[in-house]
C-alpha positions in Angstrom: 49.3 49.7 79.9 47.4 51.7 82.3 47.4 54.9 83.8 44.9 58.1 83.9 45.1 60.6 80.9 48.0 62.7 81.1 48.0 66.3 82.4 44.6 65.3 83.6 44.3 63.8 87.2 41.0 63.8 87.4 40.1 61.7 83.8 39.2 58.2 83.8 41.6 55.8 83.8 42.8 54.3 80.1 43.9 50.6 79.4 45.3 48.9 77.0 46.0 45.3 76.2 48.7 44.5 73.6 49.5 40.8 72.3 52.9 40.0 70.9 53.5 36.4 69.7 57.4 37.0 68.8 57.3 38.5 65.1 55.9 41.5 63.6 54.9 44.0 65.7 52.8 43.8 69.2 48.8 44.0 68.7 46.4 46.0 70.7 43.9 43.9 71.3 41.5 45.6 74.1 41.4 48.9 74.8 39.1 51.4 77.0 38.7 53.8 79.2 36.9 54.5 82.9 34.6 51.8 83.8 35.7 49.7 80.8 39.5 50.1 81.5 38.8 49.1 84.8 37.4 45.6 83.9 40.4 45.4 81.2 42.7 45.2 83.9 40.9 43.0 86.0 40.5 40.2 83.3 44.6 40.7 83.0 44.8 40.5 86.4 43.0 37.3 86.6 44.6 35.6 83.9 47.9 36.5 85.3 48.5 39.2 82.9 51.5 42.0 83.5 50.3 44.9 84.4 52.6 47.9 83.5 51.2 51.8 84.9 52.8 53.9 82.4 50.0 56.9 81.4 51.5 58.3 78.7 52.0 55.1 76.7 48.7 54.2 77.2 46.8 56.9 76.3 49.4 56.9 72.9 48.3 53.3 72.3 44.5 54.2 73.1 44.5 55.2 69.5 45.2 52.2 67.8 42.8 50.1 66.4 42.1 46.9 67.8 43.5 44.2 66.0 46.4 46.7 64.6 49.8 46.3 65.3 51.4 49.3 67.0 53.1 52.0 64.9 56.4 52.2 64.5 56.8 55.6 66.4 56.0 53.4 69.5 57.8 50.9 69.3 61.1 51.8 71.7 58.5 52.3 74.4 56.4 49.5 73.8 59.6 47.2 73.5 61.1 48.4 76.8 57.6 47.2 78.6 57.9 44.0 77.3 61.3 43.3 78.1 61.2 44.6 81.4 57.7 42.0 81.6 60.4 39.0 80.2 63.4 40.2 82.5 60.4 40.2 85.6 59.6 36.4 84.2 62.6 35.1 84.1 62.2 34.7 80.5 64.8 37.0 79.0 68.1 38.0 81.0 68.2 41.1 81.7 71.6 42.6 79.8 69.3 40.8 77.0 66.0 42.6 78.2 68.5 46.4 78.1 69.6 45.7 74.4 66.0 44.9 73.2 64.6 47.5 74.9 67.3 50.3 73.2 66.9 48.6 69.4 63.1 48.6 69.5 61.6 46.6 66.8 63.2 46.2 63.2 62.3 44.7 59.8 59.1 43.3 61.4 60.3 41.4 64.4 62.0 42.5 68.0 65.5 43.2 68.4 
């Protein structure tokens, strides 16, 4: 997740990387802002890494520890990235990608 700090046109850009493996909850597992951010996305970029420009989100997740699995309050948003990521790779059909999306994450796991 990327994107400059809402309200704030002018403020460096934020990034953060998430890592979700299939159970539990996704991970942050970089995060920064300006030049740092920057150099986030680039790595993602490089290791063919989705990229998803949603400001808000970002900055939300900017405050989550690294190595901490997102909080539950975030998890609706958080799950519609990733399922619009699978549904872009082919790896979740898309009627699938809408449901998970909508449930979020339950009990420890995706929907």
């Amino acid at each position: 997740m990327t994107g400059p700090q809402p309200d704030k046109p002018s403020s460096p850009r934020v990034a953060v990387a998430l890592e979700y493996d299939g159970s539990g909850a996704p991970r942050v597992t970089a995060k920064g802002r300006g030049e740092l951010a920057e150099r986030i996305v680039e790595s993602g970029r490089e290791h063919g890494v989705a990229i998803e420009e949603n400001a808000v989100l970002a900055q939300a997740l900017s405050a989550v520890e690294l190595d901490d699995q997102i909080p539950e309050e975030l998890y609706r948003a958080t799950a519609q990235v990733i399922a619009f990521v699978l549904s872009m790779r082919g790896e979740m059909r898309p009627g699938t990608a809408r449901a998970a999306a909508r449930a979020g994450y339950r009990d420890g796991g995706a929907s």
